[in-house]
FINUKE-863145 format. One record per atom (N, C-alpha, C): atom name; x, y, z. Coordinates in pm, whole numbers, plus 50000, padded with zeros to 5 digits. Example, Ala and Ser with C-alpha at 12.3 -4.5 7.8 and 13.67 -1.06 7.14 Angstrom:
// residues 2
<"N" <51319 49431 50780>>
<"CA" <51230 49550 50780>>
<"C" <51320 49670 50780>>
<"N" <51285 49775 50708>>
<"CA" <51367 49894 50714>>
<"C" <51290 50003 50787>>
This chain:
// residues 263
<"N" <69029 57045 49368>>
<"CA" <68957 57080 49490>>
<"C" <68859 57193 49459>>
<"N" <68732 57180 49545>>
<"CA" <68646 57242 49538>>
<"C" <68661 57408 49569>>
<"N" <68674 57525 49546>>
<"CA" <68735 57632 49606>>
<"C" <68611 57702 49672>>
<"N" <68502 57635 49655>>
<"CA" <68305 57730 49709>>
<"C" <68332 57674 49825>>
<"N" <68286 57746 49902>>
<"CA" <68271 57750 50045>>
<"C" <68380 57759 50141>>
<"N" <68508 57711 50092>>
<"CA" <68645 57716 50165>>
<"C" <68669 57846 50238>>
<"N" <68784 57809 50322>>
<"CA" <68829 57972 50414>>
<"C" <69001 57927 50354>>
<"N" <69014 58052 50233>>
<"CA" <69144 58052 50180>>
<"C" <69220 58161 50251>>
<"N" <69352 58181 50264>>
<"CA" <69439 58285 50303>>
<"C" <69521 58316 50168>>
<"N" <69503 58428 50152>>
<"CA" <69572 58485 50020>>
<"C" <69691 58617 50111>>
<"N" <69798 58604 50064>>
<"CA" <69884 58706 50127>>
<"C" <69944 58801 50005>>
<"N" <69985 58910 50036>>
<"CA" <70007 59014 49947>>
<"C" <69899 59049 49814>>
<"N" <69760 59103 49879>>
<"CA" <69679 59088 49874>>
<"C" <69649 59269 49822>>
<"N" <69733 59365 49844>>
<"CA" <69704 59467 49833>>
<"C" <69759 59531 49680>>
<"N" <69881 59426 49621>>
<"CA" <69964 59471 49499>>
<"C" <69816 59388 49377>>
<"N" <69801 59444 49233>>
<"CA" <69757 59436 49138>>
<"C" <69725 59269 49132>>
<"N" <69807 59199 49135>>
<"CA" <69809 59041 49066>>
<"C" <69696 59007 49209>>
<"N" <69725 58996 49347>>
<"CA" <69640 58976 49462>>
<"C" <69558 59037 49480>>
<"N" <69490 59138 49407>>
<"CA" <69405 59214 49405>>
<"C" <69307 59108 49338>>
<"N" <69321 59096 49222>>
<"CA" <69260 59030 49133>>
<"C" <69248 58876 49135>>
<"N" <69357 58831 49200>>
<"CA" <69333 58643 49300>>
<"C" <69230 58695 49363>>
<"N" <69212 58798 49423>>
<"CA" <69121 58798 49541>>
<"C" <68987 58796 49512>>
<"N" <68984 58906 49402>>
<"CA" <68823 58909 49334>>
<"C" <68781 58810 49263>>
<"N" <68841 58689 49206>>
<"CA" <68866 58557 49175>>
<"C" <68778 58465 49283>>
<"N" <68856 58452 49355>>
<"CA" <68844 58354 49457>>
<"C" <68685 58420 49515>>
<"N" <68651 58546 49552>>
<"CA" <68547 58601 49630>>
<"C" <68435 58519 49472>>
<"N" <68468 58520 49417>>
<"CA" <68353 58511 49259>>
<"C" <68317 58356 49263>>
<"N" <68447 58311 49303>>
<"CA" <68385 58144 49342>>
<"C" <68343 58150 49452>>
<"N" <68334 58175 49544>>
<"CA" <68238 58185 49645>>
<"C" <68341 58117 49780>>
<"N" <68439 58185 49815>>
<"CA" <68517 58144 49897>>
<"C" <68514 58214 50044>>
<"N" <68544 58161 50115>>
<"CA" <68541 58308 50266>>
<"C" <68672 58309 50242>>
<"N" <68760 58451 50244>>
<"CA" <68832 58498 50219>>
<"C" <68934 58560 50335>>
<"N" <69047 58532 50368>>
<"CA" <69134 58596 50459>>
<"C" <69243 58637 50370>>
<"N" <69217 58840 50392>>
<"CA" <69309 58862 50310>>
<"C" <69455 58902 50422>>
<"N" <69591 58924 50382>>
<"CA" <69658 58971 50407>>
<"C" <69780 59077 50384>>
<"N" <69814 59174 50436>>
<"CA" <69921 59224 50393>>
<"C" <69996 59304 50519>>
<"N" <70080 59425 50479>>
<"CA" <70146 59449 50608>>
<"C" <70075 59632 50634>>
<"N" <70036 59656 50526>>
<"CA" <69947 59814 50527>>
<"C" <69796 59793 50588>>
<"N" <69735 59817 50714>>
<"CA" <69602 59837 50729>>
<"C" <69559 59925 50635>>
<"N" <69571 60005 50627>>
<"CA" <69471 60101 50531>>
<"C" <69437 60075 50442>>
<"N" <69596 60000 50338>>
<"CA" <69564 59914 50218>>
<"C" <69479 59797 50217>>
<"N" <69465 59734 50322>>
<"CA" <69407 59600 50391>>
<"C" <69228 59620 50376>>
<"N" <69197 59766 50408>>
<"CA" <69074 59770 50450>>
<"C" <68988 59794 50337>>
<"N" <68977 59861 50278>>
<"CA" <68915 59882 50178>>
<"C" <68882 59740 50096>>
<"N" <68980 59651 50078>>
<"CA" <68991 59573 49955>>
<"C" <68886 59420 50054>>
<"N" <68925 59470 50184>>
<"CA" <68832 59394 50296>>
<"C" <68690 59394 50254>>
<"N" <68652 59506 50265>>
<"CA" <68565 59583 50257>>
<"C" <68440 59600 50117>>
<"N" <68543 59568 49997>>
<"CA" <68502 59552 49842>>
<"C" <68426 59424 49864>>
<"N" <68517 59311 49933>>
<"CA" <68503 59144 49914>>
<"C" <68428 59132 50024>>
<"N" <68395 59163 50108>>
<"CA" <68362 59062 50242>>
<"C" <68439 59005 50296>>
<"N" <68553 59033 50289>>
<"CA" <68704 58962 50380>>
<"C" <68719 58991 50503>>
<"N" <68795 58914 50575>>
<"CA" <68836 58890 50702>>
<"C" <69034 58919 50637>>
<"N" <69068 59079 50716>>
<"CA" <69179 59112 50701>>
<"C" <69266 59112 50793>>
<"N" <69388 59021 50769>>
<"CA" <69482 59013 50913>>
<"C" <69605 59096 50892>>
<"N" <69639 59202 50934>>
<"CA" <69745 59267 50909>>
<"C" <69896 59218 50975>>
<"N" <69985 59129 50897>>
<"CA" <70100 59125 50941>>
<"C" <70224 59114 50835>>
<"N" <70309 59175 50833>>
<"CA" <70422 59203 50814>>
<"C" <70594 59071 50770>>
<"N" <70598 59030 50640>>
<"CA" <70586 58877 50663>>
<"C" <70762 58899 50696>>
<"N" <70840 59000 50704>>
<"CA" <70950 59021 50721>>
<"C" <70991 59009 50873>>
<"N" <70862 58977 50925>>
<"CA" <70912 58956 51099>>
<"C" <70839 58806 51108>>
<"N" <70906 58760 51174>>
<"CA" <70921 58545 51201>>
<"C" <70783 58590 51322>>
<"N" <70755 58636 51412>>
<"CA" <70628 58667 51473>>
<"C" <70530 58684 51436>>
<"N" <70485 58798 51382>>
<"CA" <70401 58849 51281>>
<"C" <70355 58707 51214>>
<"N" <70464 58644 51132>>
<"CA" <70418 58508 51037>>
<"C" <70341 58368 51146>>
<"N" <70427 58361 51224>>
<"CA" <70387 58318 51318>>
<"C" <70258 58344 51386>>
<"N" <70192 58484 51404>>
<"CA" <70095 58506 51434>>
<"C" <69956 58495 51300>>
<"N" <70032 58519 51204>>
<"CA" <69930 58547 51108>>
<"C" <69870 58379 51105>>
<"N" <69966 58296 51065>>
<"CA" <69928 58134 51117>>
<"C" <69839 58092 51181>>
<"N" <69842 58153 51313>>
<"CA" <69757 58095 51432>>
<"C" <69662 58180 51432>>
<"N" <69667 58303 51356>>
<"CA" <69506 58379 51321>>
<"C" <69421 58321 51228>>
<"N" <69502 58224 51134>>
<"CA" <69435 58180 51001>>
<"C" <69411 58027 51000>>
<"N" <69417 57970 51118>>
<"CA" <69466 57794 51159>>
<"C" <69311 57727 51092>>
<"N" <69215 57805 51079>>
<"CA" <69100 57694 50999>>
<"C" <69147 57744 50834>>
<"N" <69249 57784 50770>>
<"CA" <69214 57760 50660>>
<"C" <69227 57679 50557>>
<"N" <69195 57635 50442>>
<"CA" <69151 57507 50387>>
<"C" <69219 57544 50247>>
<"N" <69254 57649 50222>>
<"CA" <69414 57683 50102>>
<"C" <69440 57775 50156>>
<"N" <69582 57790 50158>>
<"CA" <69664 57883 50152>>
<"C" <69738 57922 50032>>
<"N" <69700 58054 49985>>
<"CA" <69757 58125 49870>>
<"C" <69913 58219 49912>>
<"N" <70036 58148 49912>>
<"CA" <70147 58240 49930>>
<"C" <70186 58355 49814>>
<"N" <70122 58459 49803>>
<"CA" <70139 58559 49694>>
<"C" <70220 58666 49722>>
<"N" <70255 58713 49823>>
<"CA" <70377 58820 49904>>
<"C" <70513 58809 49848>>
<"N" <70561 58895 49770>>
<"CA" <70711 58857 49760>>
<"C" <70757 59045 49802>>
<"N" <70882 59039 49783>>
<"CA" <70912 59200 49772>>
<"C" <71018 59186 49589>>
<"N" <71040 59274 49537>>
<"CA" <71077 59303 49369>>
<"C" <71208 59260 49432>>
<"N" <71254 59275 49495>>
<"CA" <71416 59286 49502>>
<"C" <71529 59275 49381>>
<"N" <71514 59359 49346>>
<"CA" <71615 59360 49156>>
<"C" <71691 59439 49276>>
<"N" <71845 59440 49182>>
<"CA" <71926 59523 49151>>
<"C" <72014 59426 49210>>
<"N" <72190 59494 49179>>
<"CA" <72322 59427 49205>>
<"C" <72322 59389 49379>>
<"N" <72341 59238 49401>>
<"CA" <72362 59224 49537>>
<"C" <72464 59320 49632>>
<"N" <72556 59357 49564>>
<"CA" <72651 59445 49631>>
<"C" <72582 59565 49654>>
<"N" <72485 59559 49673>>
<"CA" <72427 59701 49630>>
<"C" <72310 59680 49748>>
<"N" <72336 59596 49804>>
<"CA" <72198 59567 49905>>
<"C" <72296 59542 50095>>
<"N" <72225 59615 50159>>
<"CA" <72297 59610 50325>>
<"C" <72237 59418 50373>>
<"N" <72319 59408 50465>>
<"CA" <72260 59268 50487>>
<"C" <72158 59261 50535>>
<"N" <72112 59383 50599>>
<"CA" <71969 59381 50658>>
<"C" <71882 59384 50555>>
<"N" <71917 59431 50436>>
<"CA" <71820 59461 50304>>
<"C" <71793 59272 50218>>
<"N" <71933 59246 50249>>
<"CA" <71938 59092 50183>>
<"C" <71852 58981 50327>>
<"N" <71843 59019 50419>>
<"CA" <71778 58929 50522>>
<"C" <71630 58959 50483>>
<"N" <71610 59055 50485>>
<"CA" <71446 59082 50429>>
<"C" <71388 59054 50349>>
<"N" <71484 59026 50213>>
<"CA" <71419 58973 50073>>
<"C" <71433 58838 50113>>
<"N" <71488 58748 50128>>
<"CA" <71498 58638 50188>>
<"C" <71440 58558 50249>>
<"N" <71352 58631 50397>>
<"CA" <71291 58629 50479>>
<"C" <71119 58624 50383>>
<"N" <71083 58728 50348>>
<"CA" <70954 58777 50293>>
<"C" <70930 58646 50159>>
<"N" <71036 58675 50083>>
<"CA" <71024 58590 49989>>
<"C" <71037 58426 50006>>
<"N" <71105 58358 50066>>
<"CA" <71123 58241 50092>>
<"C" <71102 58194 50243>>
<"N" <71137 58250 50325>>
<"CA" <71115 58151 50472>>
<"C" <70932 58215 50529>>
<"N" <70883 58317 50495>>
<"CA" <70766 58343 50494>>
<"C" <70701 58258 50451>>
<"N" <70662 58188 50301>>
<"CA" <70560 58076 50279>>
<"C" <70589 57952 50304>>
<"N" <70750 57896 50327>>
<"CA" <70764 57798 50370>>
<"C" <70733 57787 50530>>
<"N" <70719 57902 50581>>
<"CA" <70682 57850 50715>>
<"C" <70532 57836 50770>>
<"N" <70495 57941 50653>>
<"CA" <70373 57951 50656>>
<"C" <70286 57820 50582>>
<"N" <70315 57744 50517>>
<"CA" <70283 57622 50465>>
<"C" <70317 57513 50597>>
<"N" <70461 57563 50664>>
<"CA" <70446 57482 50753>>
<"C" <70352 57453 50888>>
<"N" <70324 57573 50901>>
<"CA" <70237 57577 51034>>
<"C" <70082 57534 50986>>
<"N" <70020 57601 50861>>
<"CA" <69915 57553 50852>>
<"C" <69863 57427 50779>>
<"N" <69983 57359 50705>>
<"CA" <69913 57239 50639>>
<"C" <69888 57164 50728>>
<"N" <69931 57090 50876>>
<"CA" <69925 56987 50930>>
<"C" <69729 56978 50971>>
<"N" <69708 57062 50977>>
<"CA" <69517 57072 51020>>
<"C" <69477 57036 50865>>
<"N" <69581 57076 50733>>
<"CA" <69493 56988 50617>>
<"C" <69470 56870 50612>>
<"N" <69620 56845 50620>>
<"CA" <69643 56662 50640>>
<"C" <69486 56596 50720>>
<"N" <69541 56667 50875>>
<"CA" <69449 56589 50933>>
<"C" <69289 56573 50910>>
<"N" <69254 56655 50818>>
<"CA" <69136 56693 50749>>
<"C" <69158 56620 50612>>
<"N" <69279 56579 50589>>
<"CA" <69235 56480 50451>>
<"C" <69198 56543 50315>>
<"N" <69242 56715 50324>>
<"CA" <69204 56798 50191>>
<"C" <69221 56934 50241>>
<"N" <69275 56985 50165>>
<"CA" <69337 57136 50138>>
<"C" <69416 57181 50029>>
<"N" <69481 57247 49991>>
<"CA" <69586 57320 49896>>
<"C" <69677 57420 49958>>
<"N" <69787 57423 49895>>
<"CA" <69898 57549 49929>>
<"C" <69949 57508 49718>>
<"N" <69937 57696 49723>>
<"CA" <69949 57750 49649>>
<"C" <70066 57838 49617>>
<"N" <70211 57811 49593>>
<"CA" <70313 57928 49594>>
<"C" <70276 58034 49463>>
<"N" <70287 58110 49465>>
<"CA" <70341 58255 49338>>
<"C" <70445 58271 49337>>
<"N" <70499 58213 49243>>
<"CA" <70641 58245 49203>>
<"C" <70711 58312 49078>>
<"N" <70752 58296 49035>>
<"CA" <70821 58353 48918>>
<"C" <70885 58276 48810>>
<"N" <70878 58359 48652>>
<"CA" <70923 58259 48557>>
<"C" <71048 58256 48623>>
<"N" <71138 58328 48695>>
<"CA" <71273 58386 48706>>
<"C" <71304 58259 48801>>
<"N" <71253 58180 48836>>
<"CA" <71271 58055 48907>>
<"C" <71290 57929 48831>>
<"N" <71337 57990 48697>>
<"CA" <71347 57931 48620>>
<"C" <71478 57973 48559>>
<"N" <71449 58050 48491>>
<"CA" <71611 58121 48439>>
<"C" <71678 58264 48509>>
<"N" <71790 58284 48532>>
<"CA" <71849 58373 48608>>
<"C" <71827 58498 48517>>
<"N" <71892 58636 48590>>
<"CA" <71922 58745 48510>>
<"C" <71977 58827 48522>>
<"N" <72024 58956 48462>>
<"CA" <72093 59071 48518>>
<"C" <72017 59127 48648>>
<"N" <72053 59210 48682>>
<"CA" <72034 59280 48847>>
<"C" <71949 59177 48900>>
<"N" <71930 59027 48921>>
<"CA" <71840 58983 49024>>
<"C" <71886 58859 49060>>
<"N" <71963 58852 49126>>
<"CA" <72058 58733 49175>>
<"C" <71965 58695 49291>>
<"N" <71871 58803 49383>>
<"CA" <71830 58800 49485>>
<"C" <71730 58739 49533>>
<"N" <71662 58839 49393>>
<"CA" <71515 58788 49357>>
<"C" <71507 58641 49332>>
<"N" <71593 58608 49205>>
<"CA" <71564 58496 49173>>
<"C" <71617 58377 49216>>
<"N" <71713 58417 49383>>
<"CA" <71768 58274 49455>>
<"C" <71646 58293 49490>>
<"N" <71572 58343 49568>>
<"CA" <71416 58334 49636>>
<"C" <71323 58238 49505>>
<"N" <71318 58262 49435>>
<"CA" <71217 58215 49344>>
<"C" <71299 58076 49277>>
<"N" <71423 58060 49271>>
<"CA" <71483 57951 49237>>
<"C" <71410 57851 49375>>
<"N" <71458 57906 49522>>
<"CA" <71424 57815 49631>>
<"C" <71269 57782 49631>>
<"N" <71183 57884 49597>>
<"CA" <71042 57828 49607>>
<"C" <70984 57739 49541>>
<"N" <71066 57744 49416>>
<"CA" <71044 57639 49336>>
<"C" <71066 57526 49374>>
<"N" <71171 57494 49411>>
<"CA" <71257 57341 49452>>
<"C" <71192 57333 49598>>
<"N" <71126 57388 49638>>
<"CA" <71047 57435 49753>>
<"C" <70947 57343 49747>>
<"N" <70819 57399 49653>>
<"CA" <70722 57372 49653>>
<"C" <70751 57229 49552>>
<"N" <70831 57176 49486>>
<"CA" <70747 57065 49392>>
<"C" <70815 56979 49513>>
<"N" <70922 56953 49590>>
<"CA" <70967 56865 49691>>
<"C" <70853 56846 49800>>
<"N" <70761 56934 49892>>
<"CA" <70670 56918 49964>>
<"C" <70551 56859 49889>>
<"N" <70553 56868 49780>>
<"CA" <70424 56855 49699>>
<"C" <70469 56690 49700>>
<"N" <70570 56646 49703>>
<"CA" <70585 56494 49712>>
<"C" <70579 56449 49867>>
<"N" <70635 56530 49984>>
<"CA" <70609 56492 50082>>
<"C" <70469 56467 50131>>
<"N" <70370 56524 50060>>
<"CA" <70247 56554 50101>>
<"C" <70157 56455 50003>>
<"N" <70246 56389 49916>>
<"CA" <70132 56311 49802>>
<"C" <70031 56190 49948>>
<"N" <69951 56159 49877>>
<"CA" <69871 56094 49938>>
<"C" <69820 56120 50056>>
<"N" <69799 56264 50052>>
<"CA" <69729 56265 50225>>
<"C" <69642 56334 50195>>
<"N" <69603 56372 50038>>
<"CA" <69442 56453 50005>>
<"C" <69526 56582 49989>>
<"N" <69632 56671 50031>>
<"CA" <69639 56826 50027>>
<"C" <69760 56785 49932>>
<"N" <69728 56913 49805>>
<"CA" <69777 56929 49700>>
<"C" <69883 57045 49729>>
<"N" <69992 57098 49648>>
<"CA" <70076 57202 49651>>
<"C" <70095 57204 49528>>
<"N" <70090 57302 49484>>
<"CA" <70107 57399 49303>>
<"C" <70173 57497 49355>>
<"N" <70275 57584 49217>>
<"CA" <70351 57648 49194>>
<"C" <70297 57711 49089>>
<"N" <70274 57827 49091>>
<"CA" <70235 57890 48915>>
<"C" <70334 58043 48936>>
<"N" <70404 58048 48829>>
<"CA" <70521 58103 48814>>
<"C" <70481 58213 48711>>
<"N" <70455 58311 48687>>
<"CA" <70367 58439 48611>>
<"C" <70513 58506 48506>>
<"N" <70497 58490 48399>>
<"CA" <70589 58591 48331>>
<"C" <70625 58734 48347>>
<"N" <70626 58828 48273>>
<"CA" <70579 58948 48288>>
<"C" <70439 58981 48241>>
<"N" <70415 59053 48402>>
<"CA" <70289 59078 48352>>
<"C" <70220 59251 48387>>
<"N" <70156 59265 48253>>
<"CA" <70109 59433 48237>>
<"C" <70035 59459 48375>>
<"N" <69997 59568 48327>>
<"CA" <69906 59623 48454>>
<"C" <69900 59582 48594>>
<"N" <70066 59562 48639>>
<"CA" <70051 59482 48756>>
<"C" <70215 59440 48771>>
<"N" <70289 59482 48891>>
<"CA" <70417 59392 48897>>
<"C" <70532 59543 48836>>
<"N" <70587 59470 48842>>
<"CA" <70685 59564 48819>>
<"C" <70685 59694 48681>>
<"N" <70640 59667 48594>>
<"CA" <70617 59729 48475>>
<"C" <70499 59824 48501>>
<"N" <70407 59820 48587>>
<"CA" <70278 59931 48636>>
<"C" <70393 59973 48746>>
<"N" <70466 59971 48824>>
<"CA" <70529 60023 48956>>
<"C" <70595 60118 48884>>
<"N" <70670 60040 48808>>
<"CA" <70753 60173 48759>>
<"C" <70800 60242 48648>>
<"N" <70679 60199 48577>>
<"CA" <70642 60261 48420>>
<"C" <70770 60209 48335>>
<"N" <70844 60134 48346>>
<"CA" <70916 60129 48213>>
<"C" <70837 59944 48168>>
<"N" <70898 59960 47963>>
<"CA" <70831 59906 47908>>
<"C" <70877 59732 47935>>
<"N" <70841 59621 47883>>
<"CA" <70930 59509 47832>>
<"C" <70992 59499 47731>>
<"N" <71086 59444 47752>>
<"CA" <71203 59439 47625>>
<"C" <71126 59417 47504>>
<"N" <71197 59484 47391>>
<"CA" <71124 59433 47271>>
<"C" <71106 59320 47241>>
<"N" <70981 59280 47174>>
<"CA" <70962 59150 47117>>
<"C" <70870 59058 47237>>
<"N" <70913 59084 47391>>
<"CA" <70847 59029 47499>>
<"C" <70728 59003 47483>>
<"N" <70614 58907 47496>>
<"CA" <70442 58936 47518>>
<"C" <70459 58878 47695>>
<"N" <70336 58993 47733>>
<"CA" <70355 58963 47866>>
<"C" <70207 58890 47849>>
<"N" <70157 58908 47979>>
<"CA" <70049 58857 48019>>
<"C" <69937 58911 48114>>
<"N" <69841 58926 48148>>
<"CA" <69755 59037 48215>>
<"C" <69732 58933 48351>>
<"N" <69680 59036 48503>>
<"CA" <69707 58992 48643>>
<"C" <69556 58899 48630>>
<"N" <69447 58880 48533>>
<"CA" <69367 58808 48534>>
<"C" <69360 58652 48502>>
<"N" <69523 58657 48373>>
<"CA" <69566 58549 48374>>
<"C" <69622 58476 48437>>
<"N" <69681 58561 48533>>
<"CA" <69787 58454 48648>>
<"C" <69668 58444 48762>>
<"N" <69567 58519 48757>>
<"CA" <69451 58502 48896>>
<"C" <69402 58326 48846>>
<"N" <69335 58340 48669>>
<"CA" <69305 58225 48631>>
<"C" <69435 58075 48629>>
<"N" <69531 58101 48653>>
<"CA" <69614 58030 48680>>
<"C" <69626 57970 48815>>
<"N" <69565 58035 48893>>
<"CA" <69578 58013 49053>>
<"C" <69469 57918 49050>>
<"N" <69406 57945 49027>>
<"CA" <69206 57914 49024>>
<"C" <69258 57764 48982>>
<"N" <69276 57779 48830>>
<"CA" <69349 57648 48763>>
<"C" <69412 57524 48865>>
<"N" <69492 57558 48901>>
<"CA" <69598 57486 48999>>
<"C" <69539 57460 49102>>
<"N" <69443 57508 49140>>
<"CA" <69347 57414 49247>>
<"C" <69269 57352 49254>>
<"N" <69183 57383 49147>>
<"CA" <69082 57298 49082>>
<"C" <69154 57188 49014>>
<"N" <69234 57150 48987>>
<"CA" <69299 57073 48910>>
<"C" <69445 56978 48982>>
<"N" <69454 57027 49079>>
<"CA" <69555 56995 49161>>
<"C" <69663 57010 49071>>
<"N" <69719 57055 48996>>
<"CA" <69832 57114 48906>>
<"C" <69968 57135 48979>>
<"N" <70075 57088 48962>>
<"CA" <70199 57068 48985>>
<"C" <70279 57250 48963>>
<"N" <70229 57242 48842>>
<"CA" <70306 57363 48807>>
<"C" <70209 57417 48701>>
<"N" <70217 57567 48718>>
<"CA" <70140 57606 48590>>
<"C" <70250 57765 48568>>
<"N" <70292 57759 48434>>
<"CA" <70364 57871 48405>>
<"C" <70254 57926 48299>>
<"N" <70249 58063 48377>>
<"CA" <70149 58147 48317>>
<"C" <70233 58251 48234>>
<"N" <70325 58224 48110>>
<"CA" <70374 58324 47995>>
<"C" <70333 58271 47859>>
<"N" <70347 58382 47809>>
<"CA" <70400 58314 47648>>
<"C" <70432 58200 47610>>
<"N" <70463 58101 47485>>
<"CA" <70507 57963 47450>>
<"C" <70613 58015 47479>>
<"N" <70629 58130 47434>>
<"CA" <70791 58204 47370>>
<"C" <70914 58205 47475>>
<"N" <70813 58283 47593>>
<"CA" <70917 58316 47711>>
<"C" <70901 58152 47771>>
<"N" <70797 58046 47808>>
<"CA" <70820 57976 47851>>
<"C" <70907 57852 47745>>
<"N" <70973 57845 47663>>
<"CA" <71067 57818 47556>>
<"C" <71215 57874 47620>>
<"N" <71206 58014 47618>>
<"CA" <71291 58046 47615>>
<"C" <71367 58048 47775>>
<"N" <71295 58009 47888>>
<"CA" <71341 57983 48027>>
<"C" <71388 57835 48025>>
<"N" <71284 57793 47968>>
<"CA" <71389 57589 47934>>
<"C" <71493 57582 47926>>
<"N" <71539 57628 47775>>
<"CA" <71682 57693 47733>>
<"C" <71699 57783 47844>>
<"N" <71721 57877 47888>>
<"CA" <71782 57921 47992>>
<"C" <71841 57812 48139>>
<"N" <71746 57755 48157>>
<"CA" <71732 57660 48279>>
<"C" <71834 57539 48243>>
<"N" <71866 57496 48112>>
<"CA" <71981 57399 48053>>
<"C" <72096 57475 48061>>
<"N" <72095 57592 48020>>
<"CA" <72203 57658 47942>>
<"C" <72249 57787 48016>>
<"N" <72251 57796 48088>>
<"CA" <72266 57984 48150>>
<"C" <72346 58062 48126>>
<"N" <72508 57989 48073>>
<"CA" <72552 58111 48020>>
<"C" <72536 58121 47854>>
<"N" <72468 58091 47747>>
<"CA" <72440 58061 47665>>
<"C" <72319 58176 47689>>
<"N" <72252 58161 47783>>
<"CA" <72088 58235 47798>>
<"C" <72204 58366 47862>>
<"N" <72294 58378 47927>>
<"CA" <72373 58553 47963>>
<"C" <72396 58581 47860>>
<"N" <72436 58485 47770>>
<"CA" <72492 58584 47641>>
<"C" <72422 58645 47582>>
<"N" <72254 58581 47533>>
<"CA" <72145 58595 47468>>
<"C" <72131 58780 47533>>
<"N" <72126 58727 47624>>
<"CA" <72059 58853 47718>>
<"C" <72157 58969 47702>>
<"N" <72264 58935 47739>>
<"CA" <72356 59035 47718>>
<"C" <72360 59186 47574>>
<"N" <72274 59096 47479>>
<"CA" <72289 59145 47338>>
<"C" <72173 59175 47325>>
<"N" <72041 59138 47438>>
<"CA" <71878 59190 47356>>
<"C" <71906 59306 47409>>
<"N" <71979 59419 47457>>
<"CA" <71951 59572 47458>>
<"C" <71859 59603 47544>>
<"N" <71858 59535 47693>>
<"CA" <71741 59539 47801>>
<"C" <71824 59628 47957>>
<"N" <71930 59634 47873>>
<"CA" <72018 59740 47976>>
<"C" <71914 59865 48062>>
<"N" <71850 59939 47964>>
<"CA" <71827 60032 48022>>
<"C" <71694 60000 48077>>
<"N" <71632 59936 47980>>
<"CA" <71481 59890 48105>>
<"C" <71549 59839 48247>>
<"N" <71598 59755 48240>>
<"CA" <71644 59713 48340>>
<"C" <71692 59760 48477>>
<"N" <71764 59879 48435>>
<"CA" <71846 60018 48552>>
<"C" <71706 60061 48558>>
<"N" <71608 60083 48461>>
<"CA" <71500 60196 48487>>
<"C" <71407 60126 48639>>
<"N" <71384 59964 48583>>
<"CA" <71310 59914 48718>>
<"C" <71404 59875 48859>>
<"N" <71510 59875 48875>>
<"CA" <71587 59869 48954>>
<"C" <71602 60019 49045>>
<"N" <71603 60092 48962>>
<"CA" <71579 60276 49049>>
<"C" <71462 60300 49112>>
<"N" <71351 60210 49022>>
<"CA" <71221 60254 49121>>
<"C" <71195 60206 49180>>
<"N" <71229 60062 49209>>
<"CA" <71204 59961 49313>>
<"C" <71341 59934 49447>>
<"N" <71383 60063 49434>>
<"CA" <71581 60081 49559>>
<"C" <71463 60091 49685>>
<"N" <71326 60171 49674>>
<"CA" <71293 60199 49809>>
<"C" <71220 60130 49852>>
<"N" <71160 60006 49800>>
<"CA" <71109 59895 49850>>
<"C" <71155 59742 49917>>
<"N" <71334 59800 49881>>
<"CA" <71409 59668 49994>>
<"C" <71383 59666 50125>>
């Protein structure tokens, strides 16, 4: 699909990786609806692009609901909003586990739901999830994270069959770790040794990719890490053990402490 001239909705639009979808998409020549739940953060980046900014909050079923019926002409929808949610589930209030939940998974599925039916009937559009390699293989502290990103997955390639033949495409592009952006810029600790990550321009060009191309799935890592989630995805406790022994303990507690105040 053509992405010039379209009115896309890109959400979580204010963190590094949506920053850079955004300046992406503005470069192909798109009208742009950005979103997030910070006005202030909202405005400026409005303001850079020529965007049309809707401020809502995807942790409230209203808000999503409203953001929908603010955005009802658009012609892709980019679901990019998640929240980090690492650390031990026991370790999270249920109101903390309804929120990651909510933001991460019933947010773009509903939001795919309300606005694809005007694609259909238009015969062409896209929905776009951001997901995670971790929707692939599990890990220490993120049981949470990665039921959300397990569901978006099985999410998005199942609608992507409900939807074959009616012209509107659905892609999944699932981002490794990636520098300057995501969890490793939030909260300064490194990737495990040996890791190659990937930069927020590559997963922007991954998005781009997957629409122009109508692309099923595009995993934007390494051969290495995307190798090594296969095997994980066959094998998981085989891939705990692995893990258990690469010595990622302490990165791990380090991004889990800085990301406690963003549940």
């Amino acid at each position: 699909m053509r992405i010039t001239g379209t009115t896309v909705l890109l959400t979580g639009v204010t963190g590094g990786i949506g920053r850079t979808i955004a300046r992406d998409l503005a470069r192909k020549g798109a009208k742009l609806v950005i979103s997030g739940r910070r006005p202030e953060a909202l405005g400026p980046i409005a303001a850079e692009l020529g965007a049309r900014a809707v401020t809502a909050d995807l942790a409230d079923a209203d808000q999503v609901a409203h953001l929908a019926e603010a955005c009802g002409d658009a012609d892709i929808l980019i679901a990019n909003a998640a929240l980090p949610s690492s650390g031990d589930l026991l370790d999270y209030t249920p109101g903390q586990v309804d929120r990651a939940l909510t933001v991460n998974l019933r947010a773009p599925v509903m939001l795919a739901r309300l606005l694809a039916p005007r694609m259909v009937d238009a015969g062409r559009g896209h929905v776009v999830f951001v997901g995670s390699i971790s929707g692939k293989a599990a890990s220490k502290s993120s049981s949470l994270y990665t039921s959300t990103k397990f569901g978006l997955r099985g999410f998005a390639h199942g609608f992507r069959q409900d939807l074959h033949g009616t012209g509107v495409g659905v892609s999944l592009v699932q981002p490794g770790f990636v520098r300057d952006a995501g969890m490793f810029a939030a909260t300064g600790a490194t990737p495990p040794g040996g890791v190659r990550t990937v930069s927020p321009e590559q997963v922007a060009a991954g998005v781009i990719r997957a629409i122009e191309r109508d692309l099923c799935e595009v995993n934007v890592a390494p051969l290495e890490l995307r190798l090594l989630s296969a095997i994980a995805g066959q094998f998981p406790a085989f891939a705990a053990m692995v893990q258990r022994r690469s010595g990622a303990e302490r990165t791990i507690g380090r991004i889990v402490e800085a990301q406690r105040e963003s549940r």
